[in-house]
C-alpha positions as semicolon CSV with decimal commas, in nm:
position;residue;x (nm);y (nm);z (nm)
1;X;-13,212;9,858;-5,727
2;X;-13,392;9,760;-6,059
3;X;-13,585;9,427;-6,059
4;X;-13,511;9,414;-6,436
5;X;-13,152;9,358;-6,318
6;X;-13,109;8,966;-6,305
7;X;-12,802;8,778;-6,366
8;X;-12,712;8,405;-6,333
9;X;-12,324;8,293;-6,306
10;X;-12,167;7,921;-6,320
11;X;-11,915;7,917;-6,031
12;X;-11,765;7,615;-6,214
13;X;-11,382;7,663;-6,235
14;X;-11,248;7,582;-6,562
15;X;-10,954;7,318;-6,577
16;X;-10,743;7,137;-6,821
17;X;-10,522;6,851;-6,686
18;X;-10,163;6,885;-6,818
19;X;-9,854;6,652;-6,794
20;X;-9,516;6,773;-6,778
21;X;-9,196;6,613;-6,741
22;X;-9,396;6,301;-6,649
23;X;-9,613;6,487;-6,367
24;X;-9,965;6,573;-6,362
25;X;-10,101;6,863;-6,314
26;X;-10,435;7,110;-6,376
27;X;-10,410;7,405;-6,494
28;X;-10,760;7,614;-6,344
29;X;-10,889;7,956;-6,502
30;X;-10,745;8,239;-6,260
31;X;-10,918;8,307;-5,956
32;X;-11,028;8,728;-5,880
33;X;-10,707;8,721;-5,660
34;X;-10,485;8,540;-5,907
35;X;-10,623;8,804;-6,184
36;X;-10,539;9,087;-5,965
37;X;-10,216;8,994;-5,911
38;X;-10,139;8,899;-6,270
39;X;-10,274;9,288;-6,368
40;X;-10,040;9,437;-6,087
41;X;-9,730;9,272;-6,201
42;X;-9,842;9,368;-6,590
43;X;-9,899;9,765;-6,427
44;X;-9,597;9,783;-6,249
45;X;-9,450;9,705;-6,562
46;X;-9,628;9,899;-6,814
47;X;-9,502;10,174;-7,015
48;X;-9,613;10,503;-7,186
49;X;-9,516;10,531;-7,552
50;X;-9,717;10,866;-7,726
51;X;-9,974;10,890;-7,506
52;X;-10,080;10,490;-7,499
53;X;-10,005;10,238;-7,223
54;X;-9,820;9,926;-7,314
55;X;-9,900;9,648;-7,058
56;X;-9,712;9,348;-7,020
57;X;-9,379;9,487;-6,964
58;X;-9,288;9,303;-6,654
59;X;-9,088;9,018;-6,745
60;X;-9,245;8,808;-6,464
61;X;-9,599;8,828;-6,528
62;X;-9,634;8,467;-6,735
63;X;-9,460;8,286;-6,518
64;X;-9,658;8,442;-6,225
65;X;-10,011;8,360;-6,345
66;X;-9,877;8,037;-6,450
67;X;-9,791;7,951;-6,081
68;X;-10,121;8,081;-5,953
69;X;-10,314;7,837;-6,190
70;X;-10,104;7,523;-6,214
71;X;-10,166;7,289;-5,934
72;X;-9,971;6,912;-5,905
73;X;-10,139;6,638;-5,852
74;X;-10,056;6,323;-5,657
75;X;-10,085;5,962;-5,859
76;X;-10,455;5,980;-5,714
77;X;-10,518;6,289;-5,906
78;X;-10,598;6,504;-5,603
79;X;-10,481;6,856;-5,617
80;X;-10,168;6,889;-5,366
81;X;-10,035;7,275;-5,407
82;X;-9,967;7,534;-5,630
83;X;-9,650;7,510;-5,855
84;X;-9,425;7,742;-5,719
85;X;-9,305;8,025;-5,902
86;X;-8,927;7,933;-5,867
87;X;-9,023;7,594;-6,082
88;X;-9,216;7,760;-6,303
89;X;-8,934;8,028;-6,397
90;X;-8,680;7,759;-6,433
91;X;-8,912;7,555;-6,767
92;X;-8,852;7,608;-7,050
93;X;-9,040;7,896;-7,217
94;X;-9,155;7,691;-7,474
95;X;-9,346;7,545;-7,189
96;X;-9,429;7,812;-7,007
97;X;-9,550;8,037;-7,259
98;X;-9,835;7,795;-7,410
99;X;-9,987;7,733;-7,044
100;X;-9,960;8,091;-6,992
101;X;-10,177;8,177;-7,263
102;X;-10,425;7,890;-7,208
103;X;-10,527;8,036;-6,852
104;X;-10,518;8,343;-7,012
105;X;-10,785;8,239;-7,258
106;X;-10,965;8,044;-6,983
107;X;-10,961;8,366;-6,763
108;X;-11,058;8,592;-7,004
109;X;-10,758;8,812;-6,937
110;X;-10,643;8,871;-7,304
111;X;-10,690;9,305;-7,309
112;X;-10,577;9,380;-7,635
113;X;-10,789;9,647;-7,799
114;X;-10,899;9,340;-8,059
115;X;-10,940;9,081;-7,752
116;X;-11,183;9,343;-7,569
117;X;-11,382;9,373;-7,917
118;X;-11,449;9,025;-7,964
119;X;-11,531;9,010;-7,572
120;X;-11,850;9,243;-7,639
121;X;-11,967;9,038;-7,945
């Protein structure tokens, strides 16, 4: 192993509190296992059109990592569970779709082809 290899990493969890319907909750950056399971719904549901993989196919992939990364929180503001995906899937999109794109963001799981070029600058 090269000395000249040395890298430093913040462990801090990104989070953004969020209200909705009157009840607080925080939305946290994916975890490795939330991430996985996010890109295995999004593979199982991928498609091949002329040679190129389409992800995302899998109708259930937003609401998924939305449930993995949306935790309520009692009037105290401690974390009490994960939102399950059964409430999640019965929001409205309009709901679901901005939160799911905000972990996204926070989890760095946007892999378009432009998303993974601005990623290496």
């Amino acid at each position: 192993m090269s000395d000249d290899f040395q890298v430093e990493y913040d462990l801090k969890v990104q989070e953004v509190p969020v209200t909705i319907g009157g009840t607080k909750y925080l939305l946290r950056e994916a975890s490795e296992d939330a991430a996985c399971q996010y890109r295995n719904a999004a593979m199982r549901g991928a498609k091949m059109t002329d040679g190129t993989v389409t992800l995302g196919g899998a109708a259930d992939v937003e609401p998924l990592l939305v449930s993995l990364c949306l935790f309520e929180m009692d009037a105290s503001g401690a974390v009490i569970r994960n939102v399950p995906l059964v409430t999640v899937k019965n929001w409205p999109a309009r709901v679901v779709k901005p939160l799911f794109n905000k972990v996204k963001e926070m989890s760095s799981l946007d892999e378009t082809p432009k998303a993974k070029e601005a990623a290496k600058n």
